[in-house]
DOBA-679482 format. One record per residue: residue number from 1; residue in three letters; y, z, x of N, C-alpha, C in turn. Coordinates in nm, 3 decimals, m for minus. Layout:
N
<r seq="NUM" type="ALA" n_py="Y" n_pz="Z" n_px="X" ca_py="Y" ca_pz="Z" ca_px="X" c_py="Y" c_pz="Z" c_px="X"/>
...
% end
This chain:
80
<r seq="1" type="UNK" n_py="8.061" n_pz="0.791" n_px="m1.672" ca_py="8.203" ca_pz="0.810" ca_px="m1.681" c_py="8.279" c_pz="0.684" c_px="m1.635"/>
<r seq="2" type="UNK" n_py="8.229" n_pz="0.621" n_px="m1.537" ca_py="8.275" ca_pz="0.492" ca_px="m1.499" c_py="8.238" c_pz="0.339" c_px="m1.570"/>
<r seq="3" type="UNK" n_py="8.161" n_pz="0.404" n_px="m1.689" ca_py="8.095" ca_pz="0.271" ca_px="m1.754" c_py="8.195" c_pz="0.266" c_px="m1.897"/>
<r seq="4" type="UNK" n_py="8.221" n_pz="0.114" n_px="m1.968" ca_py="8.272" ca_pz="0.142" ca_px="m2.035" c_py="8.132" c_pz="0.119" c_px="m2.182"/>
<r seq="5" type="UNK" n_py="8.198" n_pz="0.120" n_px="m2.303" ca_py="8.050" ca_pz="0.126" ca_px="m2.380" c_py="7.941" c_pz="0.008" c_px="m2.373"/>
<r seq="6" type="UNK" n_py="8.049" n_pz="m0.106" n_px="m2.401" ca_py="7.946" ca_pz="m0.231" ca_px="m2.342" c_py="7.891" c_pz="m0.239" c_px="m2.225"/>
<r seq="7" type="UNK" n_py="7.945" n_pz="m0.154" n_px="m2.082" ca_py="7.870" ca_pz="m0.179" ca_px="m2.033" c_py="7.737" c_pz="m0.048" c_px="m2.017"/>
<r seq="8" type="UNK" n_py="7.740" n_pz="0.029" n_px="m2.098" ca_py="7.661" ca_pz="0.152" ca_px="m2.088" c_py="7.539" c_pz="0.080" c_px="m2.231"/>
<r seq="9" type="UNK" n_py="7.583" n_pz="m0.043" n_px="m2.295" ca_py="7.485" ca_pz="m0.099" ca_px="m2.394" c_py="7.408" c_pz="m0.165" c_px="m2.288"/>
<r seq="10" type="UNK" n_py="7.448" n_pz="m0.254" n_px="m2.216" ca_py="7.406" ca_pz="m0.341" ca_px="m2.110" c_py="7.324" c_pz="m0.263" c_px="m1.984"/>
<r seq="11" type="UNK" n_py="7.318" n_pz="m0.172" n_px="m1.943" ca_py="7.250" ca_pz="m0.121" ca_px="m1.878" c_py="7.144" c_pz="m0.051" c_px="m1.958"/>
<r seq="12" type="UNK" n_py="7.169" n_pz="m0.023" n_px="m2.068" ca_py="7.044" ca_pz="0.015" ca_px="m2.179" c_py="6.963" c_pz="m0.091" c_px="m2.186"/>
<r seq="13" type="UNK" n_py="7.009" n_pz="m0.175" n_px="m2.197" ca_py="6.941" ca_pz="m0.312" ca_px="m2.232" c_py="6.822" c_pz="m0.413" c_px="m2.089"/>
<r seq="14" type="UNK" n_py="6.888" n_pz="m0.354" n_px="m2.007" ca_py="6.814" ca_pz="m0.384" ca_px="m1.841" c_py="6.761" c_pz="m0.301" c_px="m1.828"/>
<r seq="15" type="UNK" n_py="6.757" n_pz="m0.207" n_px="m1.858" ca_py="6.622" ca_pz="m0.068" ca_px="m1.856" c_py="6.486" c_pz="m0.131" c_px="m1.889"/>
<r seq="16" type="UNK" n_py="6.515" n_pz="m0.212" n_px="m2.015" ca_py="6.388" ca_pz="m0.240" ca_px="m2.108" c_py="6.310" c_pz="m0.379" c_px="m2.000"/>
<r seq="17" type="UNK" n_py="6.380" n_pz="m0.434" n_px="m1.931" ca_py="6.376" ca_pz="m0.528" ca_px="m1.907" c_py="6.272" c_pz="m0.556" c_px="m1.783"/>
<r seq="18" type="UNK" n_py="6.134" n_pz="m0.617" n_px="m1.733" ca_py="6.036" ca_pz="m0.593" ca_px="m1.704" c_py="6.000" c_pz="m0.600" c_px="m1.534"/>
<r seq="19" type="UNK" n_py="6.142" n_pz="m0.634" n_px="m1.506" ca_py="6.172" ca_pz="m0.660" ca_px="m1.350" c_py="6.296" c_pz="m0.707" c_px="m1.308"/>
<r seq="20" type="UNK" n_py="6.347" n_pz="m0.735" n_px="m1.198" ca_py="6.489" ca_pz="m0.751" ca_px="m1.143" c_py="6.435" c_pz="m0.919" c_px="m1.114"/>
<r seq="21" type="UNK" n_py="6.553" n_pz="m1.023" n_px="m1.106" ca_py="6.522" ca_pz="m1.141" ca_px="m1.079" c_py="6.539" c_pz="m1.118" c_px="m0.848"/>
<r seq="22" type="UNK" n_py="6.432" n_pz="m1.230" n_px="m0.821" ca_py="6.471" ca_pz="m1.202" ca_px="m0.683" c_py="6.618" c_pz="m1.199" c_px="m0.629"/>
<r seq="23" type="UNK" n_py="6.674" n_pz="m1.126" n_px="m0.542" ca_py="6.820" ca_pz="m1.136" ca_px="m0.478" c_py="6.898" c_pz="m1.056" c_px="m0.535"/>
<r seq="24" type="UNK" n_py="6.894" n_pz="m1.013" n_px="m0.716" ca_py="6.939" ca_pz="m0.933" ca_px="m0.793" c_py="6.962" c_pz="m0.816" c_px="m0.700"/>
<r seq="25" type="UNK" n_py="7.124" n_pz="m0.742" n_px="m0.700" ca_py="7.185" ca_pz="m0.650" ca_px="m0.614" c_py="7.155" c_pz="m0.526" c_px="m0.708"/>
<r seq="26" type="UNK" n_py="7.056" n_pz="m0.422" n_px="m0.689" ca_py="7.089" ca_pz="m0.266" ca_px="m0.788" c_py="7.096" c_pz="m0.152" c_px="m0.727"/>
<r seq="27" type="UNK" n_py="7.136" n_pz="m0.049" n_px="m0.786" ca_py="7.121" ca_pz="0.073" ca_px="m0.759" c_py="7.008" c_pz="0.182" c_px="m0.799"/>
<r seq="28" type="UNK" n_py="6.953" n_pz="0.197" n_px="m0.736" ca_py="6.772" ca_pz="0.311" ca_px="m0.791" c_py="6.869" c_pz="0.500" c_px="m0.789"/>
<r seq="29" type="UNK" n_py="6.896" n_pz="0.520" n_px="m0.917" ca_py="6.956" ca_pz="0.608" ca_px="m0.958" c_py="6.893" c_pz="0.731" c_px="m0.952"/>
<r seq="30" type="UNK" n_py="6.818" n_pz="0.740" n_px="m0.877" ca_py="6.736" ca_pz="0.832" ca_px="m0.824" c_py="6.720" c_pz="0.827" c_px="m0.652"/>
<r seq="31" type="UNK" n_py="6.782" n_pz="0.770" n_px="m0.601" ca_py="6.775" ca_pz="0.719" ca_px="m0.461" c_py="6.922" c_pz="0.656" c_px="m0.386"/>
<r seq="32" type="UNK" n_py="7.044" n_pz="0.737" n_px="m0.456" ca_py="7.184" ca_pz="0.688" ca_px="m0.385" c_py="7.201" c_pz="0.704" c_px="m0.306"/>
<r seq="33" type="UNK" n_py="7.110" n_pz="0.772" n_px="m0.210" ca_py="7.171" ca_pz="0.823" ca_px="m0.076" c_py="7.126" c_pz="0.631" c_px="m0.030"/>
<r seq="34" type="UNK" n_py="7.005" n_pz="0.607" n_px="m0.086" ca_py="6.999" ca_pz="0.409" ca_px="m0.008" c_py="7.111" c_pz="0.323" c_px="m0.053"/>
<r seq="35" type="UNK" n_py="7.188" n_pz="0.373" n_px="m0.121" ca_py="7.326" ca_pz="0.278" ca_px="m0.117" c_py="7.251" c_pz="0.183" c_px="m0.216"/>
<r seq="36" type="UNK" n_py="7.293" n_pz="0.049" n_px="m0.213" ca_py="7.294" ca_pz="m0.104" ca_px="m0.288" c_py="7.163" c_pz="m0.133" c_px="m0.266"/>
<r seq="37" type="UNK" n_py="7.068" n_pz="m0.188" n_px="m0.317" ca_py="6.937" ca_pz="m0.240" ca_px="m0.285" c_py="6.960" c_pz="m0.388" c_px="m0.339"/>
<r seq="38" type="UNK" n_py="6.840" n_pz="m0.491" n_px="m0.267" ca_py="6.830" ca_pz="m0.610" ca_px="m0.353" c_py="6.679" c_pz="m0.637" c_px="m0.406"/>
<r seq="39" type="UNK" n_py="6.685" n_pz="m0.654" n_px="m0.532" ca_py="6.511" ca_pz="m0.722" ca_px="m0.587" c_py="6.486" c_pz="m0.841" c_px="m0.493"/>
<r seq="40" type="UNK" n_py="6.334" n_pz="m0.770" n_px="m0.434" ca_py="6.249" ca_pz="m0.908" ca_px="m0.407" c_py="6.148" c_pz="m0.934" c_px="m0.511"/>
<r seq="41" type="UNK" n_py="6.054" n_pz="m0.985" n_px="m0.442" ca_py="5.906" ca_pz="m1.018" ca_px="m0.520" c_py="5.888" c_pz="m0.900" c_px="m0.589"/>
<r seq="42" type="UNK" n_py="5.857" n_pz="m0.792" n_px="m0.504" ca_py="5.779" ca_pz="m0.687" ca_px="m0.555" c_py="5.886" c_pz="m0.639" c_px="m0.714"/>
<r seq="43" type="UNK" n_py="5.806" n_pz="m0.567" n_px="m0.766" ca_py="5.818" ca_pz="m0.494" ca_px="m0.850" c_py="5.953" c_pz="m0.376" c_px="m0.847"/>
<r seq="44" type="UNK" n_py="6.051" n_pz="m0.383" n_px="m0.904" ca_py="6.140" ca_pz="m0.284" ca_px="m0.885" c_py="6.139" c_pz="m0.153" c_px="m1.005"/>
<r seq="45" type="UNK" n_py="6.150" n_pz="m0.077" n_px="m0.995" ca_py="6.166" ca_pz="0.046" ca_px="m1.063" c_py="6.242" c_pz="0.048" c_px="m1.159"/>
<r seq="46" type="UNK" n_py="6.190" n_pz="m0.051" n_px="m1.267" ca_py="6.312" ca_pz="m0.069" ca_px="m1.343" c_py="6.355" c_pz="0.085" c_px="m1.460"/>
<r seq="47" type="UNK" n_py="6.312" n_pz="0.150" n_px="m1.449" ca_py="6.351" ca_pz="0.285" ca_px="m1.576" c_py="6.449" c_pz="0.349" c_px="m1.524"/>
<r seq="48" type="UNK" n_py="6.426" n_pz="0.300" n_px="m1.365" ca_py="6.589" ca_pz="0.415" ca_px="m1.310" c_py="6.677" c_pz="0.325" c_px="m1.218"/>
<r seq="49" type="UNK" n_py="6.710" n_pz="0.226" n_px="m1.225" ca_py="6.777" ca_pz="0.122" ca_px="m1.172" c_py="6.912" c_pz="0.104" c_px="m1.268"/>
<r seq="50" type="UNK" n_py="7.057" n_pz="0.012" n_px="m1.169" ca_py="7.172" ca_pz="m0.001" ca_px="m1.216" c_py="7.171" c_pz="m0.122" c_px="m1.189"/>
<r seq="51" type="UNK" n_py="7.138" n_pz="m0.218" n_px="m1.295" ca_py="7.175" ca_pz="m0.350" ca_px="m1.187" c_py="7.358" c_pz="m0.401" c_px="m1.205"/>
<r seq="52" type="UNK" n_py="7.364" n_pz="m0.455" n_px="m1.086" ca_py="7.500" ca_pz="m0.520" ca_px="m1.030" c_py="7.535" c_pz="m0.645" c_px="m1.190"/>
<r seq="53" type="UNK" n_py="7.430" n_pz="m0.680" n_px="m1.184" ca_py="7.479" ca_pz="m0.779" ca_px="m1.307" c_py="7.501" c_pz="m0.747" c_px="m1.505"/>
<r seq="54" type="UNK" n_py="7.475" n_pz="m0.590" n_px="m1.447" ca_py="7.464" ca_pz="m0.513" ca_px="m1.612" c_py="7.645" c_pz="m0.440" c_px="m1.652"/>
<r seq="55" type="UNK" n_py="7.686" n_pz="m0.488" n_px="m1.548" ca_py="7.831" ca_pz="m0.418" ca_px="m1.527" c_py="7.940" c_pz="m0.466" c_px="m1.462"/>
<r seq="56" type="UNK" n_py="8.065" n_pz="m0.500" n_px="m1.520" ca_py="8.153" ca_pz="m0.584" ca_px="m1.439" c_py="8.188" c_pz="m0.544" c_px="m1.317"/>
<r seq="57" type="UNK" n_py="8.245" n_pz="m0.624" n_px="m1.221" ca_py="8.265" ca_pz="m0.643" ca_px="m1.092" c_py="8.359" c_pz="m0.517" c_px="m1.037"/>
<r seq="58" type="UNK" n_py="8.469" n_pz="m0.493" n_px="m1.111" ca_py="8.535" ca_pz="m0.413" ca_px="m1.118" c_py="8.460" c_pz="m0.279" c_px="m1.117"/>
<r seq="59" type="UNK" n_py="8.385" n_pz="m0.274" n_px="m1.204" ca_py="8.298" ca_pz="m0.135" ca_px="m1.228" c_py="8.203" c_pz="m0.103" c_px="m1.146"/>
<r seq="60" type="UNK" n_py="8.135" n_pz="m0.244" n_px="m1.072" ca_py="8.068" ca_pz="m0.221" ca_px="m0.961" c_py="8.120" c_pz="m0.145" c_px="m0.820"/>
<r seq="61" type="UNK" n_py="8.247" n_pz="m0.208" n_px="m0.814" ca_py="8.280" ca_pz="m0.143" ca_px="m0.678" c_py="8.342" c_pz="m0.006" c_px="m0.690"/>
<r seq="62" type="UNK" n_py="8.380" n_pz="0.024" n_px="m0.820" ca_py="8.427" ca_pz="0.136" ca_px="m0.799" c_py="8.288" c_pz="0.239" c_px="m0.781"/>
<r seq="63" type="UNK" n_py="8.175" n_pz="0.256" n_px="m0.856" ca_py="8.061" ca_pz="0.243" ca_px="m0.835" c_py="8.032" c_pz="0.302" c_px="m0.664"/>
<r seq="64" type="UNK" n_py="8.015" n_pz="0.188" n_px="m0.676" ca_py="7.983" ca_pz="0.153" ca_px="m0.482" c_py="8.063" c_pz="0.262" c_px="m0.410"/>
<r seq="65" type="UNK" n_py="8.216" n_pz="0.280" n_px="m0.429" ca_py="8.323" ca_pz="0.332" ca_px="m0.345" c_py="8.270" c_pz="0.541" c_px="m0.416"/>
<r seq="66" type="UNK" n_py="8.217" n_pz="0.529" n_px="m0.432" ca_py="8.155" ca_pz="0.680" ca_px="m0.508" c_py="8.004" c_pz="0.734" c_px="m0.438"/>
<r seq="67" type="UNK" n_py="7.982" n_pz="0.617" n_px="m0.351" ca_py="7.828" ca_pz="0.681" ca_px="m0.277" c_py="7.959" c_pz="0.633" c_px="m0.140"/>
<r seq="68" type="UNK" n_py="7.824" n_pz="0.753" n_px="m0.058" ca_py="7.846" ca_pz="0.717" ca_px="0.067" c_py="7.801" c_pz="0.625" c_px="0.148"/>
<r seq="69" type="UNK" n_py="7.894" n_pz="0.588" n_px="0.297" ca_py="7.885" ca_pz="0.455" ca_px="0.330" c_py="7.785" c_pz="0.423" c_px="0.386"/>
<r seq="70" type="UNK" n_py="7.754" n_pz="0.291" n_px="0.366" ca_py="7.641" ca_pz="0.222" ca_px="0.420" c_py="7.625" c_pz="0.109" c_px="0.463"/>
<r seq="71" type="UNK" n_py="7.500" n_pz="0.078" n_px="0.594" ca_py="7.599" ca_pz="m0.041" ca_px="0.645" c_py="7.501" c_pz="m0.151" c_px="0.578"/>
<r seq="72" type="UNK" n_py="7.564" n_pz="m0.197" n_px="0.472" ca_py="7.479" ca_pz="m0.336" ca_px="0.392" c_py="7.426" c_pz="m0.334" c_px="0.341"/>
<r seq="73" type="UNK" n_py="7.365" n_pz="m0.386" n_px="0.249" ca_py="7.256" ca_pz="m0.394" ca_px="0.145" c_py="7.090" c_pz="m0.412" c_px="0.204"/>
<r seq="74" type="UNK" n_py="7.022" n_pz="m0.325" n_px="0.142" ca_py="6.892" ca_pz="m0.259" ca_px="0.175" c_py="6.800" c_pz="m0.340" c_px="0.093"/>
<r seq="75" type="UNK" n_py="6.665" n_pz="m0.366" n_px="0.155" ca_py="6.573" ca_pz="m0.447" ca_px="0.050" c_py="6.506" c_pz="m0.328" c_px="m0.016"/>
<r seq="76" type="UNK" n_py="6.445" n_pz="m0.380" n_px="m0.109" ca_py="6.415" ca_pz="m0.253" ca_px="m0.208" c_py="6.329" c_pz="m0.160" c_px="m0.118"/>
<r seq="77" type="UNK" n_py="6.328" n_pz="m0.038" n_px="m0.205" ca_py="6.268" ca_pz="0.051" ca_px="m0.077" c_py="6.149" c_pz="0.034" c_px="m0.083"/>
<r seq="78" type="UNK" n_py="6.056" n_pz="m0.021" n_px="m0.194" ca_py="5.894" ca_pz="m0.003" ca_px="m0.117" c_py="5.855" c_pz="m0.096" c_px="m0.018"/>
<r seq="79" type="UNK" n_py="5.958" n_pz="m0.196" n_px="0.057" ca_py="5.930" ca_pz="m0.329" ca_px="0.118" c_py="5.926" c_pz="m0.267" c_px="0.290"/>
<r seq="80" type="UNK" n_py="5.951" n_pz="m0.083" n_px="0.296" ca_py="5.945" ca_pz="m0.044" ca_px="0.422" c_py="5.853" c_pz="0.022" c_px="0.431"/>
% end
């Protein structure tokens, strides 16, 4: 509802896509209660991920302002 079509093509399009680059900021859309995550090395979950760069800035935070708060960005979760 918050995506507009290009960016709902663009997140189709990072689905397919075979990993997150390191530092890359996403969301594991199955896991919002962790807020913002960032790709490291490892392997990220890409079939259920939002990445920050698939969607304008604008759309990100509104995004963001729709989960609850958290303090900072989390490394991906299998890195705990």
């Amino acid at each position: 509802m918050l995506l507009s079509d290009d960016e709902v093509a663009a997140v189709a399009t990072a689905e397919t896509a075979a990993h997150l680059t390191d530092g890359d900021e996403y969301l594991d859309m199955e896991h919002l209660d962790q807020g913002m995550q960032r790709a490291d090395r490892k392997k990220s979950p890409m079939g259920r991920v939002l990445p920050k760069k698939s969607v304008h800035e604008d759309t990100w935070k509104k995004i963001l302002k729709q989960l609850p708060a958290h303090s900072g960005v989390k490394a991906h979760a299998g890195d705990r």
